[in-house]
Backbone as XML, in Angstrom:
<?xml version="1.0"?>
<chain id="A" units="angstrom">
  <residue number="1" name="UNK">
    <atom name="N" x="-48.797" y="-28.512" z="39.825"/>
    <atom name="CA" x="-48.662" y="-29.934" z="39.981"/>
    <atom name="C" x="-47.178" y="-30.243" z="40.080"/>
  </residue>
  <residue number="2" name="UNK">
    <atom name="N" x="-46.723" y="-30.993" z="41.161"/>
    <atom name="CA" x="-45.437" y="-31.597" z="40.840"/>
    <atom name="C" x="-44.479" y="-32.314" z="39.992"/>
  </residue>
  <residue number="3" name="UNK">
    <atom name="N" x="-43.739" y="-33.064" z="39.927"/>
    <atom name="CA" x="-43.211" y="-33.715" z="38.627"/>
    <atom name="C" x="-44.061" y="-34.506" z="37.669"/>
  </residue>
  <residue number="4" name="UNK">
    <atom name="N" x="-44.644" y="-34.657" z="36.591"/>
    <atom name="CA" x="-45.426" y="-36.019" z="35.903"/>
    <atom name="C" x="-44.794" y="-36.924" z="35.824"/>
  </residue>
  <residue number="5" name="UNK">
    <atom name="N" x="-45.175" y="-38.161" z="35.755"/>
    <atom name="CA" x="-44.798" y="-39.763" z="35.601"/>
    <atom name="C" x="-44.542" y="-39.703" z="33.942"/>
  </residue>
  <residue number="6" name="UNK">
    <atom name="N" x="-43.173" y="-39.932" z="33.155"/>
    <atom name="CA" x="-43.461" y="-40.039" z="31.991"/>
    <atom name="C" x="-44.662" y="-41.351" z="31.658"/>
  </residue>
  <residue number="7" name="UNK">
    <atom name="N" x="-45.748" y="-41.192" z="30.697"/>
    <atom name="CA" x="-46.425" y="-42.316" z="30.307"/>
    <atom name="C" x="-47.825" y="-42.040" z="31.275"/>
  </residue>
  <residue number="8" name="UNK">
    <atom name="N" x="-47.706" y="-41.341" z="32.613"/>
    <atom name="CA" x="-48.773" y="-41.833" z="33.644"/>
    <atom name="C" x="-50.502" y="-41.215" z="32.649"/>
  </residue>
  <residue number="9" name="UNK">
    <atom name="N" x="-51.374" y="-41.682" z="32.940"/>
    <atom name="CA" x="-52.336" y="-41.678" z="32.602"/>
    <atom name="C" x="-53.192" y="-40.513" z="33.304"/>
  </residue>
  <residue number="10" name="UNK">
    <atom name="N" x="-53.685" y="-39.004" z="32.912"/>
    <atom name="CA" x="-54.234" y="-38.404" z="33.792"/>
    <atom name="C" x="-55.397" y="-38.049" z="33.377"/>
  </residue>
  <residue number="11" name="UNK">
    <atom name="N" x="-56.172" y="-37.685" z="34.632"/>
    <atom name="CA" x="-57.927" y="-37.567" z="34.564"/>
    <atom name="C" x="-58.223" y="-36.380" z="35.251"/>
  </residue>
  <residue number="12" name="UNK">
    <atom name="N" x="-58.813" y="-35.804" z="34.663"/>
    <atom name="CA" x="-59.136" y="-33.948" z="34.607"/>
    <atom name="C" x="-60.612" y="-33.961" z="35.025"/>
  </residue>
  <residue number="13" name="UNK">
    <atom name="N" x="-60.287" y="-33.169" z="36.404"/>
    <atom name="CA" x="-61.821" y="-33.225" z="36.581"/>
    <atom name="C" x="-62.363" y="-31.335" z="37.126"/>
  </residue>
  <residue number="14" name="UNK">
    <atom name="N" x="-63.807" y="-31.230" z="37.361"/>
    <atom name="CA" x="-64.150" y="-29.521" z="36.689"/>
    <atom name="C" x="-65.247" y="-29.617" z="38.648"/>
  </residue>
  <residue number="15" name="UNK">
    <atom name="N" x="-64.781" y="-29.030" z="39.242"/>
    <atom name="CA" x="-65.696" y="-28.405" z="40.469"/>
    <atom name="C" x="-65.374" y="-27.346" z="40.189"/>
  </residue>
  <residue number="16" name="UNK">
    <atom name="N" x="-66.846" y="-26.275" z="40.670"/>
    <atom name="CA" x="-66.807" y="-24.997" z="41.061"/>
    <atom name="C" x="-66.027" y="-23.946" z="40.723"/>
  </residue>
  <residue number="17" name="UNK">
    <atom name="N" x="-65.964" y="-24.427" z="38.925"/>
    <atom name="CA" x="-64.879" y="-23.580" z="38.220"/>
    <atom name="C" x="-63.294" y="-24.049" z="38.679"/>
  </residue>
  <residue number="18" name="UNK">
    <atom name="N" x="-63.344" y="-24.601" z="38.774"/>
    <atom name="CA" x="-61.690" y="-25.294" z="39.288"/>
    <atom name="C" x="-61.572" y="-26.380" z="38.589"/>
  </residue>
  <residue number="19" name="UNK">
    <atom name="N" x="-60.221" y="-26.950" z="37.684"/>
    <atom name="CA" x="-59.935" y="-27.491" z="37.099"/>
    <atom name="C" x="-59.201" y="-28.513" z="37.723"/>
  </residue>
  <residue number="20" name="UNK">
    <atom name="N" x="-58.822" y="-29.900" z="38.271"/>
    <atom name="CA" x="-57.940" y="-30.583" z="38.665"/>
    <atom name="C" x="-57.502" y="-31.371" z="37.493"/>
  </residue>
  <residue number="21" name="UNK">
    <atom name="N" x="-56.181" y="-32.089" z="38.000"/>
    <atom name="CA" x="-55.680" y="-33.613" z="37.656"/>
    <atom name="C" x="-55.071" y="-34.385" z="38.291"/>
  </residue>
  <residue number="22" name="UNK">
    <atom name="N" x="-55.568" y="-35.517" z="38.439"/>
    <atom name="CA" x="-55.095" y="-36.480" z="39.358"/>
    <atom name="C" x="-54.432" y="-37.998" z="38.183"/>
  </residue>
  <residue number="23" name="UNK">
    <atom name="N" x="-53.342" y="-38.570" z="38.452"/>
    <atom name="CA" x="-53.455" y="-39.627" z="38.348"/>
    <atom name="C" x="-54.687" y="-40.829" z="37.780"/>
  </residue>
  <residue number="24" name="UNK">
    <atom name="N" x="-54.724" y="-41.450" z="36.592"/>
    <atom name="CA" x="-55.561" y="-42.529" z="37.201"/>
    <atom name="C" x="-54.846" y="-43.774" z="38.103"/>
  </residue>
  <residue number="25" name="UNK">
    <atom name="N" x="-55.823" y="-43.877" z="39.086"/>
    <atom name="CA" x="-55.552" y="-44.971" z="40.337"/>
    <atom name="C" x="-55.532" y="-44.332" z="41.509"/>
  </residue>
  <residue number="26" name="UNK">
    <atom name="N" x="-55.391" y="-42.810" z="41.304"/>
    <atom name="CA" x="-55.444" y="-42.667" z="42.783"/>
    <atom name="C" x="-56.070" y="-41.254" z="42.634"/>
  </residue>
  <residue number="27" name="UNK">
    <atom name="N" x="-56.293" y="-40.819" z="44.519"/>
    <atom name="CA" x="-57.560" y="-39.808" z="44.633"/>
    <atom name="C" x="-56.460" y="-38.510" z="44.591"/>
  </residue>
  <residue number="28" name="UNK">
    <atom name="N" x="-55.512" y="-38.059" z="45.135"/>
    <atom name="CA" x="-54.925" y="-37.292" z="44.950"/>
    <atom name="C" x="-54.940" y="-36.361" z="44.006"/>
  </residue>
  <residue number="29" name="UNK">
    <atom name="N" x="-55.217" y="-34.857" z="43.858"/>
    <atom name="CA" x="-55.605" y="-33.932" z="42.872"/>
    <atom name="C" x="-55.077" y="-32.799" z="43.169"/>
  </residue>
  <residue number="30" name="UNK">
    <atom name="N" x="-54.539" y="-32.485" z="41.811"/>
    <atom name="CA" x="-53.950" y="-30.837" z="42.006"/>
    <atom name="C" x="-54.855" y="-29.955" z="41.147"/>
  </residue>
  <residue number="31" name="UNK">
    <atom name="N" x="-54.732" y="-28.410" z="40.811"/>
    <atom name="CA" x="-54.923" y="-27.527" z="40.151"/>
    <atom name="C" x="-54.087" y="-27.371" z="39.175"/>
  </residue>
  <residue number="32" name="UNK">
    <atom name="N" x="-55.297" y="-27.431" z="38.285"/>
    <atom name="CA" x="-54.056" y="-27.239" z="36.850"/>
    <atom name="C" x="-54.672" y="-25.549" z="35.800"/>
  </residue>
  <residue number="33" name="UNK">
    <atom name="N" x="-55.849" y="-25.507" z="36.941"/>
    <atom name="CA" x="-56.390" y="-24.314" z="35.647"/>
    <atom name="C" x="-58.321" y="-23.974" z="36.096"/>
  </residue>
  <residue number="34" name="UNK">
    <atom name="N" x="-58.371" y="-22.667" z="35.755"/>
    <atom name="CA" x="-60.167" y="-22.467" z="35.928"/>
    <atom name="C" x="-60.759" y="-22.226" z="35.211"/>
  </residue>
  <residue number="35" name="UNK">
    <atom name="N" x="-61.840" y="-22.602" z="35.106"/>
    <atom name="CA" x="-62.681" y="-22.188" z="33.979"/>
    <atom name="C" x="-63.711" y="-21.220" z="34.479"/>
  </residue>
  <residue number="36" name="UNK">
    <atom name="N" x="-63.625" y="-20.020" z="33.427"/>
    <atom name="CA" x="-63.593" y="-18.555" z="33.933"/>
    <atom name="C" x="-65.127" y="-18.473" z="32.618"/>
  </residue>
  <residue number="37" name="UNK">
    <atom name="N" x="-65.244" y="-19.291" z="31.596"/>
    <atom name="CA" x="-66.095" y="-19.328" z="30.936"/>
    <atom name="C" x="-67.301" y="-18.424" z="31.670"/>
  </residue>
  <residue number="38" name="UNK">
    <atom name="N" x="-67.937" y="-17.746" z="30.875"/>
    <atom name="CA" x="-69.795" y="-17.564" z="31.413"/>
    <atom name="C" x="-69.620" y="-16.837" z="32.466"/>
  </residue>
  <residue number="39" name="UNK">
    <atom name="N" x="-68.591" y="-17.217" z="33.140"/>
    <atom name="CA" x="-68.692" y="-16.588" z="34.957"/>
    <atom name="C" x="-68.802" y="-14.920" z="34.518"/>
  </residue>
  <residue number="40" name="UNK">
    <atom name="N" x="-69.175" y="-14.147" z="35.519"/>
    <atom name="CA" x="-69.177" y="-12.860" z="35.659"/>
    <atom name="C" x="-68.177" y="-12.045" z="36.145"/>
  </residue>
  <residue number="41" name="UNK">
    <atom name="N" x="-67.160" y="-12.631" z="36.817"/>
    <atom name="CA" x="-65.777" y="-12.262" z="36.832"/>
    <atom name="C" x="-65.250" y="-12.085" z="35.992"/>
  </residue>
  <residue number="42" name="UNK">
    <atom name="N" x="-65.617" y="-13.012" z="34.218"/>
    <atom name="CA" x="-64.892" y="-12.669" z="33.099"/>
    <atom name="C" x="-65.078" y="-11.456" z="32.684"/>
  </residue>
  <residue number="43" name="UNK">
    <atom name="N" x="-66.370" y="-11.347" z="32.802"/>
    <atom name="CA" x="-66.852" y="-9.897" z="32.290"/>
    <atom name="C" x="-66.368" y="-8.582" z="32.328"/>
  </residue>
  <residue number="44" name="UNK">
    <atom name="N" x="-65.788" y="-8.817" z="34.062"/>
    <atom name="CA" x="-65.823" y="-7.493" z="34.568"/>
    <atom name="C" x="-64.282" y="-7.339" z="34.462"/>
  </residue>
  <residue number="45" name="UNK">
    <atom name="N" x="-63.443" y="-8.481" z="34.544"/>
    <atom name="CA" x="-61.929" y="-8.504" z="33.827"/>
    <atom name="C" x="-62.013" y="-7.997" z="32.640"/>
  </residue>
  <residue number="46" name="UNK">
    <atom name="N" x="-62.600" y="-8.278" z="31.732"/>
    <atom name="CA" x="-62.558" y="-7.516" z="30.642"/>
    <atom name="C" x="-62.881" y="-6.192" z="30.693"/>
  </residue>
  <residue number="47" name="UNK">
    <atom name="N" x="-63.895" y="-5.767" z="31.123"/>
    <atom name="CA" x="-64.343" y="-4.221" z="31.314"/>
    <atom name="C" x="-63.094" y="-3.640" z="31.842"/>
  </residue>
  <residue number="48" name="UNK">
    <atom name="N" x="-62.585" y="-3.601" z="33.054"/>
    <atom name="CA" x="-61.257" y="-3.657" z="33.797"/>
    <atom name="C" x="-60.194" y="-2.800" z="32.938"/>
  </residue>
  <residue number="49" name="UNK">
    <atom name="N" x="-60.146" y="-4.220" z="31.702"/>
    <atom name="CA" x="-58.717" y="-4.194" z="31.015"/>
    <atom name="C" x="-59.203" y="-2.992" z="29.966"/>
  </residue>
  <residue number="50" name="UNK">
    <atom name="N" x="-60.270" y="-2.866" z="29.741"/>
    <atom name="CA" x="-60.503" y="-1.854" z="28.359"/>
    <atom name="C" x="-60.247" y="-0.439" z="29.214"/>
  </residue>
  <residue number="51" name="UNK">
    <atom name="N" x="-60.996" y="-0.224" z="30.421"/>
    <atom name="CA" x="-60.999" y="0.592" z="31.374"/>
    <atom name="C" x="-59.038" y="1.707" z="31.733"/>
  </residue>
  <residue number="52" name="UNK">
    <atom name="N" x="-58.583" y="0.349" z="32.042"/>
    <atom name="CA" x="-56.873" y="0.750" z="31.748"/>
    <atom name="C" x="-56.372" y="0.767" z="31.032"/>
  </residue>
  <residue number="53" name="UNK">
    <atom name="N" x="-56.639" y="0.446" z="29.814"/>
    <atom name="CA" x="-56.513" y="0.778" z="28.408"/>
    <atom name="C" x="-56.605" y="2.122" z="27.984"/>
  </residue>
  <residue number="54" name="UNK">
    <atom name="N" x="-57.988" y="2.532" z="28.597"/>
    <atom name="CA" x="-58.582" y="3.981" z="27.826"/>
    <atom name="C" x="-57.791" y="4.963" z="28.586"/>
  </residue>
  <residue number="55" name="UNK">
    <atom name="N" x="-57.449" y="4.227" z="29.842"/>
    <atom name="CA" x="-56.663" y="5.748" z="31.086"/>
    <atom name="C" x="-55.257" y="5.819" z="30.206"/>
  </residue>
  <residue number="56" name="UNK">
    <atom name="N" x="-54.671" y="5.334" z="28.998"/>
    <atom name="CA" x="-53.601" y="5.189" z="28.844"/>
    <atom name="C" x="-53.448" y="6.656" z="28.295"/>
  </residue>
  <residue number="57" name="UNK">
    <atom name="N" x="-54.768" y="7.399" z="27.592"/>
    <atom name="CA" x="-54.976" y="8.575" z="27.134"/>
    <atom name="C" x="-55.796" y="9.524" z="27.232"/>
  </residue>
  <residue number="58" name="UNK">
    <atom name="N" x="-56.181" y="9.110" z="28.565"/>
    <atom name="CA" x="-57.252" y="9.826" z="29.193"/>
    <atom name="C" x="-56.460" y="10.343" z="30.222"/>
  </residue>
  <residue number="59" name="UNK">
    <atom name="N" x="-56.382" y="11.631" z="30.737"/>
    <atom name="CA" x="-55.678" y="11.761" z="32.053"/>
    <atom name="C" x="-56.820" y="11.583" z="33.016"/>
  </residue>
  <residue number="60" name="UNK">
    <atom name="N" x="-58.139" y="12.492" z="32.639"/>
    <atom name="CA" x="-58.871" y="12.093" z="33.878"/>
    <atom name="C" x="-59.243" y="10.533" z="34.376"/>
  </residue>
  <residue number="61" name="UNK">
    <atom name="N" x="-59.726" y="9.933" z="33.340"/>
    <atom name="CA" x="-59.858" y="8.341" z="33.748"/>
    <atom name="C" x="-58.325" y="8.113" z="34.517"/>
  </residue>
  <residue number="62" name="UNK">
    <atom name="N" x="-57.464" y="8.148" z="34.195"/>
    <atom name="CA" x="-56.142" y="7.505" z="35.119"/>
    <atom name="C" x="-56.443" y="8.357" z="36.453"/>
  </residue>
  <residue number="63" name="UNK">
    <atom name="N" x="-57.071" y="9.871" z="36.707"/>
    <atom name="CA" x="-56.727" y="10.140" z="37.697"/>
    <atom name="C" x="-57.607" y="9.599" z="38.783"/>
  </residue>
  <residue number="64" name="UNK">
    <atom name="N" x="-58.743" y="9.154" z="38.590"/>
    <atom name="CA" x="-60.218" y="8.590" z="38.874"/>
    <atom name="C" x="-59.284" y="6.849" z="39.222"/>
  </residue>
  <residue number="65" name="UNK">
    <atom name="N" x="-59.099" y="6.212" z="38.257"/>
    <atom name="CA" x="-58.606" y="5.015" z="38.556"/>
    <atom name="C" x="-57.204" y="5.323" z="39.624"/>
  </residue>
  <residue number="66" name="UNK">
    <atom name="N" x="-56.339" y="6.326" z="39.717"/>
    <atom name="CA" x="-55.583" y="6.151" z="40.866"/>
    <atom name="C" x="-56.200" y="6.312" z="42.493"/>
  </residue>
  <residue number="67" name="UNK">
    <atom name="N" x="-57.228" y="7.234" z="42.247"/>
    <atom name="CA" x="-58.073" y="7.629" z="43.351"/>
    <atom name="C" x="-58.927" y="6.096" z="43.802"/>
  </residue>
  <residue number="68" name="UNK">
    <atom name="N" x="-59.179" y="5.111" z="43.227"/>
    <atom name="CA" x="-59.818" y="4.062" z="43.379"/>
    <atom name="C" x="-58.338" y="3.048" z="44.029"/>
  </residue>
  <residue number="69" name="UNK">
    <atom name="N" x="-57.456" y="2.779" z="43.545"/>
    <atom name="CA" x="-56.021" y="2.686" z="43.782"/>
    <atom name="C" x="-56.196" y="3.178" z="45.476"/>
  </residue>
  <residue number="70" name="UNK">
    <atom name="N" x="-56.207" y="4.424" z="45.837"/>
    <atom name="CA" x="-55.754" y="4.876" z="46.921"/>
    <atom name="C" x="-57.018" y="4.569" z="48.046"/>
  </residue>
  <residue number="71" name="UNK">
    <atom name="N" x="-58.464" y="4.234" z="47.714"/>
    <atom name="CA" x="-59.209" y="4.061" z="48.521"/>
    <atom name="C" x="-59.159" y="2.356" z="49.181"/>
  </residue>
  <residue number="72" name="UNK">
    <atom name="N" x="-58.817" y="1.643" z="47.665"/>
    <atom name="CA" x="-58.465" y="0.246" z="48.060"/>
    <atom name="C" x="-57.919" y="0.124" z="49.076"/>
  </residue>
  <residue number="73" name="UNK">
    <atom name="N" x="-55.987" y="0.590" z="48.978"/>
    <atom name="CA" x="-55.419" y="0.338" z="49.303"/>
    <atom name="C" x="-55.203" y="0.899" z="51.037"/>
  </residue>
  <residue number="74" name="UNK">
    <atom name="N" x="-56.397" y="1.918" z="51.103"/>
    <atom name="CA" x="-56.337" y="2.587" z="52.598"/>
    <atom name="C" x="-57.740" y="1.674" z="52.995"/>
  </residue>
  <residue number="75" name="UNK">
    <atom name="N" x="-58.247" y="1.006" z="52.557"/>
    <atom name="CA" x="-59.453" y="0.076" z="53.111"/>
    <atom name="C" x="-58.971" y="-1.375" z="53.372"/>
  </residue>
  <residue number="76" name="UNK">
    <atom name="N" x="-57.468" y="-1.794" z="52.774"/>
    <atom name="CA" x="-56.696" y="-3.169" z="53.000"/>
    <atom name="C" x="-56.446" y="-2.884" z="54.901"/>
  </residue>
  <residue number="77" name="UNK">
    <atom name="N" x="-57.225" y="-4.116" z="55.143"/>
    <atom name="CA" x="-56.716" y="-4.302" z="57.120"/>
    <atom name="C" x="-55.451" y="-4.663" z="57.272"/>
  </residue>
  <residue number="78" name="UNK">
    <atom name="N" x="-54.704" y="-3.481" z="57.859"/>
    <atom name="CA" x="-53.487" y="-2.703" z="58.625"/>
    <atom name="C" x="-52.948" y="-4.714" z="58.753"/>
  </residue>
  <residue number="79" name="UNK">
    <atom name="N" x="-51.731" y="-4.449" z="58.609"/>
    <atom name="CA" x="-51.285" y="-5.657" z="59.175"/>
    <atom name="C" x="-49.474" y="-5.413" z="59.514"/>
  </residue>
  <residue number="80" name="UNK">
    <atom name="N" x="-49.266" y="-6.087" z="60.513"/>
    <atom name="CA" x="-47.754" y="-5.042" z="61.349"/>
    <atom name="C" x="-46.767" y="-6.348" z="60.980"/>
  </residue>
</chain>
């Protein structure tokens, strides 16, 4: 969001996991934040983070997670 109005009055509103705030008085709306609650993306962020966690002392898990690393990154469309 750009500068705030000291004092201005703001109204927070929730689509499709997306958080805005706009002004009251006018329609104009930015992003201020998502709500990741319940969703299944949280989940798997978490799994994720425990996942790179465990490679911290695992060599094979790190070598498995670099190999996933290298398939990504050779499946990203070429761009010049």
């Amino acid at each position: 969001m750009g500068s705030l109005k000291p004092g201005a009055t703001l109204i927070y509103e929730r689509a499709n996991g997306i958080i805005y705030a706009r002004e009251s008085g006018t329609s104009e709306r930015s992003v201020v934040g998502y709500d990741v609650t319940g969703s299944p993306e949280r989940g798997h962020l978490s799994e994720w983070n425990d996942i790179l966690t465990a490679a911290e002392s695992n060599p094979t898990l790190q070598e498995a997670i670099d190999h996933v690393k290298i398939v990504y990154n050779l499946s990203k469309p070429y761009e010049r």
